[in-house]
N, CA, C and O atoms as a GROMACS GRO file, in nm:
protein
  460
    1UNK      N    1   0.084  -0.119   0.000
    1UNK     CA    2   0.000   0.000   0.000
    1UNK      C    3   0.088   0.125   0.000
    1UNK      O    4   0.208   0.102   0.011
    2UNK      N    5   0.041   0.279  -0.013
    2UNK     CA    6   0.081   0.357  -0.048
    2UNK      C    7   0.167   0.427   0.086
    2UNK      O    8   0.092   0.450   0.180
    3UNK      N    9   0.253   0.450   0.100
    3UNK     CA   10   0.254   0.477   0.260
    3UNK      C   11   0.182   0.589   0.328
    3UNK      O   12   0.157   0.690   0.261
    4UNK      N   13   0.155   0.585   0.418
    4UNK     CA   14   0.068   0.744   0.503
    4UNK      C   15   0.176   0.814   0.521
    4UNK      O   16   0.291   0.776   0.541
    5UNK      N   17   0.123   0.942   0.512
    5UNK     CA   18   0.225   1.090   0.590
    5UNK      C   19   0.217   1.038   0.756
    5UNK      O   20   0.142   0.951   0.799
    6UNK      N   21   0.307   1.107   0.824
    6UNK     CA   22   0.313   1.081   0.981
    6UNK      C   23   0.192   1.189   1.004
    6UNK      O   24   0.183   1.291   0.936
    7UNK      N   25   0.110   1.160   1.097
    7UNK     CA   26  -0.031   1.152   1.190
    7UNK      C   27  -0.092   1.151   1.085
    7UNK      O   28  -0.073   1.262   1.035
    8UNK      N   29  -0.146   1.099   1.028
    8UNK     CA   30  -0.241   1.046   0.945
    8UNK      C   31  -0.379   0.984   1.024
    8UNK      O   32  -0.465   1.037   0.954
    9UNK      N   33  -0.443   0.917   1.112
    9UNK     CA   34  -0.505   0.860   1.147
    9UNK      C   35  -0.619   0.753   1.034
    9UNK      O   36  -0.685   0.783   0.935
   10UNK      N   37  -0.598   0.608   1.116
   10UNK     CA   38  -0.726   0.575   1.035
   10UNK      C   39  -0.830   0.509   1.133
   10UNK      O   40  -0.843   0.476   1.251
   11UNK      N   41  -0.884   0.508   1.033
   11UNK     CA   42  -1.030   0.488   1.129
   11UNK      C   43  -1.126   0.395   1.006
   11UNK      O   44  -1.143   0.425   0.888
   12UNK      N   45  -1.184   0.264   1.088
   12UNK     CA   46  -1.260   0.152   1.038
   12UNK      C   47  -1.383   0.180   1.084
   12UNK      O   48  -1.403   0.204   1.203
   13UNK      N   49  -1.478   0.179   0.993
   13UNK     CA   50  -1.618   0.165   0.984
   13UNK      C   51  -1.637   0.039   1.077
   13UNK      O   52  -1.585  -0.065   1.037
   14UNK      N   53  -1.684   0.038   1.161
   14UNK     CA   54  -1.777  -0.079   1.210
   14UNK      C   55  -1.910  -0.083   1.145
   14UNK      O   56  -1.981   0.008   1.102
   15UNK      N   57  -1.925  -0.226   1.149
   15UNK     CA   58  -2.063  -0.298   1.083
   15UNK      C   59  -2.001  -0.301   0.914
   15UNK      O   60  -1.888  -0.282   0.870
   16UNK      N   61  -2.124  -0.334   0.851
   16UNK     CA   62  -2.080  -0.336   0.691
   16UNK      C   63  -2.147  -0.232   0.609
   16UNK      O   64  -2.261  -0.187   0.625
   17UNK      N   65  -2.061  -0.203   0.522
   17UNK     CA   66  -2.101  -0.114   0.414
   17UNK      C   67  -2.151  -0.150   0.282
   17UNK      O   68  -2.117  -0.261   0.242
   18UNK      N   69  -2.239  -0.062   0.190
   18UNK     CA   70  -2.283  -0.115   0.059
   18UNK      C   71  -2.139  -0.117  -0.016
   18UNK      O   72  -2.064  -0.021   0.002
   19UNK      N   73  -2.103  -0.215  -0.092
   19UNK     CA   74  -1.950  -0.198  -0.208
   19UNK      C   75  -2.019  -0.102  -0.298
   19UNK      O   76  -1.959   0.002  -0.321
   20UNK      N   77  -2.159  -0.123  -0.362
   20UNK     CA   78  -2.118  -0.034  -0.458
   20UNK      C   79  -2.126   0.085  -0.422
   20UNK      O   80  -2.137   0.156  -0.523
   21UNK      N   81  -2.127   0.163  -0.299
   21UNK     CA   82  -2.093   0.349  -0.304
   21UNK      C   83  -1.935   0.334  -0.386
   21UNK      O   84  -1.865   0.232  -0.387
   22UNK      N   85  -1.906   0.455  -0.445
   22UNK     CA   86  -1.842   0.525  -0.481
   22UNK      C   87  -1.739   0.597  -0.375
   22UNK      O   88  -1.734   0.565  -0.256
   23UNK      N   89  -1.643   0.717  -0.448
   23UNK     CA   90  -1.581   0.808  -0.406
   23UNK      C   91  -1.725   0.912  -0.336
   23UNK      O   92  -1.697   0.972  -0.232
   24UNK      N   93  -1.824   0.925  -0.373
   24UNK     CA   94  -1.915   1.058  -0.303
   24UNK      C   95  -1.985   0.922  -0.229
   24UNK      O   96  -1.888   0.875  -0.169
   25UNK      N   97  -2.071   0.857  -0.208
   25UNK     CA   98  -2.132   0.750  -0.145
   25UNK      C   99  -2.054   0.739   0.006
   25UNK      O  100  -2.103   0.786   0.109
   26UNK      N  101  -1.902   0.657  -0.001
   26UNK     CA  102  -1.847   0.691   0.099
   26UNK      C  103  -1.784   0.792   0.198
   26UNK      O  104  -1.747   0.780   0.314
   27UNK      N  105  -1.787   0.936   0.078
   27UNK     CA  106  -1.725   1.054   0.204
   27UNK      C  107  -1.906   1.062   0.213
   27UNK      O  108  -1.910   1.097   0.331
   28UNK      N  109  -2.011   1.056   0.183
   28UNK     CA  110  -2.112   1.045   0.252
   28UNK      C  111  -2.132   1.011   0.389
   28UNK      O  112  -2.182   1.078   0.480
   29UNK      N  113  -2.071   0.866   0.388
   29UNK     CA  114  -2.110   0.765   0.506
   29UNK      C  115  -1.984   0.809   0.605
   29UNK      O  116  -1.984   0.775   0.724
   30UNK      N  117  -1.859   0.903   0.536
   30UNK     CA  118  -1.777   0.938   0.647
   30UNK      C  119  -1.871   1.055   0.728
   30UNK      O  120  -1.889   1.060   0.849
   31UNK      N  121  -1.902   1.108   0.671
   31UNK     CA  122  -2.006   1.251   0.744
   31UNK      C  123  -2.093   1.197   0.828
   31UNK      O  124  -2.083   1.204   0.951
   32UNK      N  125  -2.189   1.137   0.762
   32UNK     CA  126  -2.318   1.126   0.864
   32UNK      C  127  -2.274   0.993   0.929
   32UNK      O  128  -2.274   1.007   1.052
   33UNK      N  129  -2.235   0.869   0.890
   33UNK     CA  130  -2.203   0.795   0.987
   33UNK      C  131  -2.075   0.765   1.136
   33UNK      O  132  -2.088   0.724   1.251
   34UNK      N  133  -1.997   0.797   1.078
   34UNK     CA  134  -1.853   0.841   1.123
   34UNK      C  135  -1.855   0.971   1.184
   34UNK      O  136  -1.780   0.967   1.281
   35UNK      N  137  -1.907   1.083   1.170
   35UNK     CA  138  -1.918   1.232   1.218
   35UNK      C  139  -1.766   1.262   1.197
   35UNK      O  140  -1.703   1.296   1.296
   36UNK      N  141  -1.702   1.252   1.076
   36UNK     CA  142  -1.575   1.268   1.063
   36UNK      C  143  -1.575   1.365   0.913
   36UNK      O  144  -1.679   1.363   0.847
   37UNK      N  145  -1.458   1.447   0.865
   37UNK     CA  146  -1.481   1.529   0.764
   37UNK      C  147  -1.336   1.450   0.651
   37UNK      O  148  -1.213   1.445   0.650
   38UNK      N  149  -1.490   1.383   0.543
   38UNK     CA  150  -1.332   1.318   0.428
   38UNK      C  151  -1.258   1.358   0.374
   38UNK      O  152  -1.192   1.307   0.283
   39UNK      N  153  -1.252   1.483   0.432
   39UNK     CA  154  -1.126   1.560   0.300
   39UNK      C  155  -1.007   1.634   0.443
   39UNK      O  156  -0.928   1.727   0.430
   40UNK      N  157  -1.038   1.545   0.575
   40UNK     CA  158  -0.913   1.553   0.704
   40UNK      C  159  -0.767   1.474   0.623
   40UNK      O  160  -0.659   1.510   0.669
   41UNK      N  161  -0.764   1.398   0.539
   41UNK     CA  162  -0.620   1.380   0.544
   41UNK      C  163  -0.635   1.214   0.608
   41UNK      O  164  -0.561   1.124   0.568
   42UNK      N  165  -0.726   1.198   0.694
   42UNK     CA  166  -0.735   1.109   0.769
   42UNK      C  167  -0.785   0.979   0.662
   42UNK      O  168  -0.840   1.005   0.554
   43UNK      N  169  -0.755   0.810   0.715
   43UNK     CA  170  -0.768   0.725   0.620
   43UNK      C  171  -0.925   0.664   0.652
   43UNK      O  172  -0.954   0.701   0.766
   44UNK      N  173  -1.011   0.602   0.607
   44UNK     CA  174  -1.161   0.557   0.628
   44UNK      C  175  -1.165   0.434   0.569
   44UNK      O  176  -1.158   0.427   0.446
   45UNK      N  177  -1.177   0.324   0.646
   45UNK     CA  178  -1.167   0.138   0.588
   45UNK      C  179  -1.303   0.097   0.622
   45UNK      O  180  -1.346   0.088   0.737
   46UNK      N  181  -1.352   0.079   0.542
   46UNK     CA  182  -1.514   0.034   0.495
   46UNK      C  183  -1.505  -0.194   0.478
   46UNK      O  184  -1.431  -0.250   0.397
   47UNK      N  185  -1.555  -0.232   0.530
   47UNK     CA  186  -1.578  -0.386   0.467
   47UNK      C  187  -1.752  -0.443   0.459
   47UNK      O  188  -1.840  -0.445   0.545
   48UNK      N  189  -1.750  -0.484   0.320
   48UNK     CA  190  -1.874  -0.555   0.255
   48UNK      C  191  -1.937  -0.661   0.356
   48UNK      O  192  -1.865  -0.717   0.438
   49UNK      N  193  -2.094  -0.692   0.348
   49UNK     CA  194  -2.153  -0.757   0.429
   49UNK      C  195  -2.091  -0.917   0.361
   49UNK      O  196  -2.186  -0.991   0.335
   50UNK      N  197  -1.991  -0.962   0.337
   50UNK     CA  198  -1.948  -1.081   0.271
   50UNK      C  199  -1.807  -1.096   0.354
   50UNK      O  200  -1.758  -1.208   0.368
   51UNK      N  201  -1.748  -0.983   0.405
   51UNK     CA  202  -1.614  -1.004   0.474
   51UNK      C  203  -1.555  -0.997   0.431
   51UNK      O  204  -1.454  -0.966   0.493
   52UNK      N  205  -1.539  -1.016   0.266
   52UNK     CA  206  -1.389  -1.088   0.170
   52UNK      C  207  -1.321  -0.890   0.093
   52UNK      O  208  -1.211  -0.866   0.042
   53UNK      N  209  -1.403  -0.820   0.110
   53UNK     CA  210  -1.395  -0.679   0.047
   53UNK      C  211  -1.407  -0.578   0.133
   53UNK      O  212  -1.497  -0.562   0.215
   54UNK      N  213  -1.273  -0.479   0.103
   54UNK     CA  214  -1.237  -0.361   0.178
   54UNK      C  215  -1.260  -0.272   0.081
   54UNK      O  216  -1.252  -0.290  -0.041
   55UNK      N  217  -1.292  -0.160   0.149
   55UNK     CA  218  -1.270   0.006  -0.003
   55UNK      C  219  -1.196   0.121   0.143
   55UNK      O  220  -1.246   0.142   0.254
   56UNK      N  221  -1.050   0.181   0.080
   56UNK     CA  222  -1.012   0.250   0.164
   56UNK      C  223  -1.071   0.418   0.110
   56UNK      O  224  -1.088   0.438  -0.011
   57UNK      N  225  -1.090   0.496   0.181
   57UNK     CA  226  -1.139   0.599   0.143
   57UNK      C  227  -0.996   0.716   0.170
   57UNK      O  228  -0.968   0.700   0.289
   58UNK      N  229  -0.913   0.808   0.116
   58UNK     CA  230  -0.821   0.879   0.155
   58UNK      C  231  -0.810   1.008   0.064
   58UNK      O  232  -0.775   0.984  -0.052
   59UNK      N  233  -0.831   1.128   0.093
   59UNK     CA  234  -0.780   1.251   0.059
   59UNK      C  235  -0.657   1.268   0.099
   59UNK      O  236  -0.609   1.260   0.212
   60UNK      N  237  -0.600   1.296  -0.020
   60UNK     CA  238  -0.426   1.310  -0.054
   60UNK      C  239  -0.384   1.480  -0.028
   60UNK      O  240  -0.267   1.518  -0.023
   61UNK      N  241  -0.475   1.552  -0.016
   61UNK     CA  242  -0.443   1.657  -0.031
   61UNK      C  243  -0.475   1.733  -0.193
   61UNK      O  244  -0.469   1.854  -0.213
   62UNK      N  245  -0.514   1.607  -0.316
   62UNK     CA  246  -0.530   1.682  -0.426
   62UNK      C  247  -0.684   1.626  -0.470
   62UNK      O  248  -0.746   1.687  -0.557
   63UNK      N  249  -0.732   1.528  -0.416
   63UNK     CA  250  -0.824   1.476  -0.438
   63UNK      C  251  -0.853   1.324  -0.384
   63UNK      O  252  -0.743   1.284  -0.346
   64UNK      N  253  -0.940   1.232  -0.366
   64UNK     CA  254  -0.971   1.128  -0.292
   64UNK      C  255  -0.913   1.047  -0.360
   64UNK      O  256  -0.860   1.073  -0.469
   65UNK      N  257  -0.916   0.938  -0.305
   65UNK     CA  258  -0.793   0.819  -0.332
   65UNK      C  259  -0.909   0.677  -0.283
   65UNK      O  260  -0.937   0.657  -0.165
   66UNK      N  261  -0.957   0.600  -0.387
   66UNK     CA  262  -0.994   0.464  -0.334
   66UNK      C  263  -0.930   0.380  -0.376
   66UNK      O  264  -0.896   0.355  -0.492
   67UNK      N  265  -0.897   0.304  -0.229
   67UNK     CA  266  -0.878   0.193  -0.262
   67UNK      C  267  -0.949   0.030  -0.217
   67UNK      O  268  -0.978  -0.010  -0.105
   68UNK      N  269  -0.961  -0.036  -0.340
   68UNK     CA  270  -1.066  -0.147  -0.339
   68UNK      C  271  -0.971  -0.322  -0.328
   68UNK      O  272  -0.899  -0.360  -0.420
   69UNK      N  273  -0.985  -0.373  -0.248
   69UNK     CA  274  -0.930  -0.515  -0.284
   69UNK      C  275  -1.003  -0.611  -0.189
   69UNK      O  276  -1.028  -0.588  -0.070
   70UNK      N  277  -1.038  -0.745  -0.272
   70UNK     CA  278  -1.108  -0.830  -0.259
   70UNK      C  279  -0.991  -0.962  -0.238
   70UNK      O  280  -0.888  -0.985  -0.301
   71UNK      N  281  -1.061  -1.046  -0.110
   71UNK     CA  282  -0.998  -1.172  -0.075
   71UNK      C  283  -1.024  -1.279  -0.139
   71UNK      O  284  -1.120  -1.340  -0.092
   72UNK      N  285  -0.979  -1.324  -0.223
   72UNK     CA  286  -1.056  -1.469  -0.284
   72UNK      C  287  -1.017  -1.542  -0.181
   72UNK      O  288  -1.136  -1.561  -0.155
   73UNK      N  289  -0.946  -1.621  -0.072
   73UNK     CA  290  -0.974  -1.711   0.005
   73UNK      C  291  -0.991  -1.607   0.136
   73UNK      O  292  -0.922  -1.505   0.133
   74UNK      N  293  -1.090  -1.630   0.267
   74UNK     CA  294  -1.097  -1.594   0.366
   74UNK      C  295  -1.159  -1.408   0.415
   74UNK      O  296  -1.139  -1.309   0.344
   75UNK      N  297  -1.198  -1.408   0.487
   75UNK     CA  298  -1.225  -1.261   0.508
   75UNK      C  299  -1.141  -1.120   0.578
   75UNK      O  300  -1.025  -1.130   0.617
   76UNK      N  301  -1.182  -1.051   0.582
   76UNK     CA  302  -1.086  -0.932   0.692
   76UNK      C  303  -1.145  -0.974   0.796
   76UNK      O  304  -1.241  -1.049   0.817
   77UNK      N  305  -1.063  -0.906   0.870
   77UNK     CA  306  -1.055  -0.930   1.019
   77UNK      C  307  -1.145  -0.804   1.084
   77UNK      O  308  -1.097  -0.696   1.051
   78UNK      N  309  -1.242  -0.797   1.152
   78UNK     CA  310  -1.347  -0.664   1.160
   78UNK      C  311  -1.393  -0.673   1.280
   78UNK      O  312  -1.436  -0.776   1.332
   79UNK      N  313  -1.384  -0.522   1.350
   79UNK     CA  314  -1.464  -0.534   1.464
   79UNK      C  315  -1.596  -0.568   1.510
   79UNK      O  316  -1.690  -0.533   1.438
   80UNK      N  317  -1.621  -0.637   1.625
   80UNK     CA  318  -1.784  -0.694   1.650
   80UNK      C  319  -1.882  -0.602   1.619
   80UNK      O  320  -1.979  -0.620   1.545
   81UNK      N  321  -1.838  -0.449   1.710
   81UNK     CA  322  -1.953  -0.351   1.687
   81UNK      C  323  -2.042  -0.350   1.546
   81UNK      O  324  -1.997  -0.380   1.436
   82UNK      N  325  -2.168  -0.309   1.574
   82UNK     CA  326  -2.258  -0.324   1.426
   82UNK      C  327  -2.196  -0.146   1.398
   82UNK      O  328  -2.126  -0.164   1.298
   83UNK      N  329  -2.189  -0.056   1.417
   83UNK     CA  330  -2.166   0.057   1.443
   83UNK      C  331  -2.075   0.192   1.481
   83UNK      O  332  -2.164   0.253   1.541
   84UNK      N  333  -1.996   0.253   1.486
   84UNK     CA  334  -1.956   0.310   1.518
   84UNK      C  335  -1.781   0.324   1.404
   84UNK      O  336  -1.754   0.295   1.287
   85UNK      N  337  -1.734   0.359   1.474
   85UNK     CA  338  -1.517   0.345   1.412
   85UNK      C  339  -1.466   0.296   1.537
   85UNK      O  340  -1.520   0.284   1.647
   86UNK      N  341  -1.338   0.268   1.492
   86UNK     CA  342  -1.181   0.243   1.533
   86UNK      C  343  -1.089   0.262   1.490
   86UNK      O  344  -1.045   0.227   1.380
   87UNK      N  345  -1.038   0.331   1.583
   87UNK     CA  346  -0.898   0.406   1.520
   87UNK      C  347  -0.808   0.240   1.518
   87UNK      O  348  -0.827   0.142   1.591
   88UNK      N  349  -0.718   0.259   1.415
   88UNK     CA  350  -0.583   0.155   1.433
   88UNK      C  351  -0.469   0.244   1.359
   88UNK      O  352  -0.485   0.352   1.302
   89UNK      N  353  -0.381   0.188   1.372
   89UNK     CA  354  -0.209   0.268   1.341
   89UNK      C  355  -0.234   0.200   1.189
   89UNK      O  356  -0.321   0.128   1.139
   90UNK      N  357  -0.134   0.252   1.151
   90UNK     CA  358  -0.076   0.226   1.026
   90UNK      C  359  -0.043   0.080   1.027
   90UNK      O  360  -0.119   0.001   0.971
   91UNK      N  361   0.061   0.042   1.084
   91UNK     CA  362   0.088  -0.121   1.080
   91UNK      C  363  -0.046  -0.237   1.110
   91UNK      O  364  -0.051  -0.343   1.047
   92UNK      N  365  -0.140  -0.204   1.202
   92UNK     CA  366  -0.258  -0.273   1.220
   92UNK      C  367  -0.306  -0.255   1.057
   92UNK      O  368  -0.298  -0.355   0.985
   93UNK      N  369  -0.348  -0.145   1.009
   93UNK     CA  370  -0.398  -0.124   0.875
   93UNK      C  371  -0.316  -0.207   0.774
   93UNK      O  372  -0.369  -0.272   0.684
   94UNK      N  373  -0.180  -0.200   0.795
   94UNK     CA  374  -0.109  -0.314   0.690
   94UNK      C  375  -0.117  -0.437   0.729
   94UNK      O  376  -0.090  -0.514   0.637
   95UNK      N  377  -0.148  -0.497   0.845
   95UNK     CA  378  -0.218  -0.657   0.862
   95UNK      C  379  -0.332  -0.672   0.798
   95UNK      O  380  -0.344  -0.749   0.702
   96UNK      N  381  -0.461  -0.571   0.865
   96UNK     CA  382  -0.581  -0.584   0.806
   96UNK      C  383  -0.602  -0.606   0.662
   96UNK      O  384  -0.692  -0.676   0.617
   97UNK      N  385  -0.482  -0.520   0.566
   97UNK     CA  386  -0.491  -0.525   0.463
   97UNK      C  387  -0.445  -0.650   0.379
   97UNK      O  388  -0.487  -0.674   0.267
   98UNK      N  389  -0.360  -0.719   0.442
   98UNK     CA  390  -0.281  -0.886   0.434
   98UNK      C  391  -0.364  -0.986   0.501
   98UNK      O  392  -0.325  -1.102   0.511
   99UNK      N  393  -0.482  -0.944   0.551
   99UNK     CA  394  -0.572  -1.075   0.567
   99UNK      C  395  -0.496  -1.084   0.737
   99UNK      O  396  -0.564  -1.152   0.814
  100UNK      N  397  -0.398  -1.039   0.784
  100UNK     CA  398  -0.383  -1.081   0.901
  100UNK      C  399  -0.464  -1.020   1.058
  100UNK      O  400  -0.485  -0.907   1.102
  101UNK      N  401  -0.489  -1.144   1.104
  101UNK     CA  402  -0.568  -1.062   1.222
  101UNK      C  403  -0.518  -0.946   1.304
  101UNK      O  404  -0.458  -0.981   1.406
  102UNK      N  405  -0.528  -0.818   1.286
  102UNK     CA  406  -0.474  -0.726   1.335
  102UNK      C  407  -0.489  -0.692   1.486
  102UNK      O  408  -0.416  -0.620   1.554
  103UNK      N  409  -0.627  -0.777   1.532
  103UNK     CA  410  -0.624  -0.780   1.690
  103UNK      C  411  -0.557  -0.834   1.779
  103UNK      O  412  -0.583  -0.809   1.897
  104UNK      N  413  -0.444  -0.928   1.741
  104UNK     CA  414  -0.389  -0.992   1.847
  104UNK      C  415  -0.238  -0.887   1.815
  104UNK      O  416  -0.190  -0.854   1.707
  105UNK      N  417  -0.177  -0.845   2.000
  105UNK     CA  418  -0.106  -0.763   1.945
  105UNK      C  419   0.032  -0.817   2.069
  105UNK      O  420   0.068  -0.772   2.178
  106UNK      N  421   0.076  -0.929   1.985
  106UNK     CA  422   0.181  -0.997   2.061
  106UNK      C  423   0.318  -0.997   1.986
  106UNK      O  424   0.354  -1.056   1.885
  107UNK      N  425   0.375  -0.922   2.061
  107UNK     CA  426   0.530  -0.873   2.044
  107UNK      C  427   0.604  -0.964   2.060
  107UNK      O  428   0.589  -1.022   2.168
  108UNK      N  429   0.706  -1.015   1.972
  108UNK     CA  430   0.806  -1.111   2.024
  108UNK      C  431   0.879  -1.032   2.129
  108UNK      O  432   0.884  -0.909   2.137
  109UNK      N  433   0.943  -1.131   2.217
  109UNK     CA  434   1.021  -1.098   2.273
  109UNK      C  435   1.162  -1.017   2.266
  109UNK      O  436   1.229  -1.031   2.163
  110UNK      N  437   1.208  -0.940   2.362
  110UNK     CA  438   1.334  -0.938   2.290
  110UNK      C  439   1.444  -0.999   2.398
  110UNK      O  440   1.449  -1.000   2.521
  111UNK      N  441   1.542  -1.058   2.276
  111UNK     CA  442   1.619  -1.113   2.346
  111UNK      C  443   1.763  -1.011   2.415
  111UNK      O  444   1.788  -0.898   2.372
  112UNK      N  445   1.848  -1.080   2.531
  112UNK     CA  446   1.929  -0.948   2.541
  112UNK      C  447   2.050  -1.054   2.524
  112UNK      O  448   2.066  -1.162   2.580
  113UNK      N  449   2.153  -0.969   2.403
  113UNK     CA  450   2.259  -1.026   2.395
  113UNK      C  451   2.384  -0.975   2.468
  113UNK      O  452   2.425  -0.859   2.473
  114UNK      N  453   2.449  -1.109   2.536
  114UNK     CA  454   2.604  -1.036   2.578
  114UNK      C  455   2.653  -1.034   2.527
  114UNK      O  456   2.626  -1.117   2.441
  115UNK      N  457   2.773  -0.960   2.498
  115UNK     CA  458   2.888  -0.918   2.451
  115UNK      C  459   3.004  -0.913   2.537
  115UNK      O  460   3.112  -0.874   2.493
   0.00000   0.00000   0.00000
């Protein structure tokens, strides 16, 4: 994916969205559902009542930016709420986007080497 500017924020739609809105459909559903403004800079991750389809919503600063990709095996990983957002970082957003469950948030260890 494209990388974010530093503070970027994103924020996931809870519950599911229609796929076919558009670029105006979804800064729609960022306004009235989200109470958020789509042209913040900020990123907006939408997933289909099927699980297998994301649409990212992002103003670049020159104009909106979607992006659409579909899982042929398995679904995204999505919060329970029917409703509301969640913020996640950038790296959660690059799991979510790899099919990996972005909720489990277990750090390897680190090891300490002597010298």
């Amino acid at each position: 994916m494209i990388s974010l500017p530093s503070g970027v924020k994103v924020w996931v739609a809870a519950g599911h969205t229609d796929m076919r809105k558009g670029f105006l459909g979804l800064a729609a559903s960022v306004q009235s559902t989200l109470n958020a403004d789509p042209l913040s800079g900020h990123v907006f991750v939408f997933r289909g009542r099927s699980g297998n389809r994301i649409k990212v919503l992002w103003w670049d600063g020159q104009g909106l930016c979607l992006f659409y990709k579909f899982l042929e095996h398995g679904k995204f990983v999505w919060p329970s709420a029917n409703n509301g957002k969640i913020q996640l970082t950038p790296a959660e957003l690059a799991m979510l986007l790899e099919g990996i469950d972005w909720r489990v948030h277990k750090r390897t260890l680190e090891r300490k080497y002597l010298l």
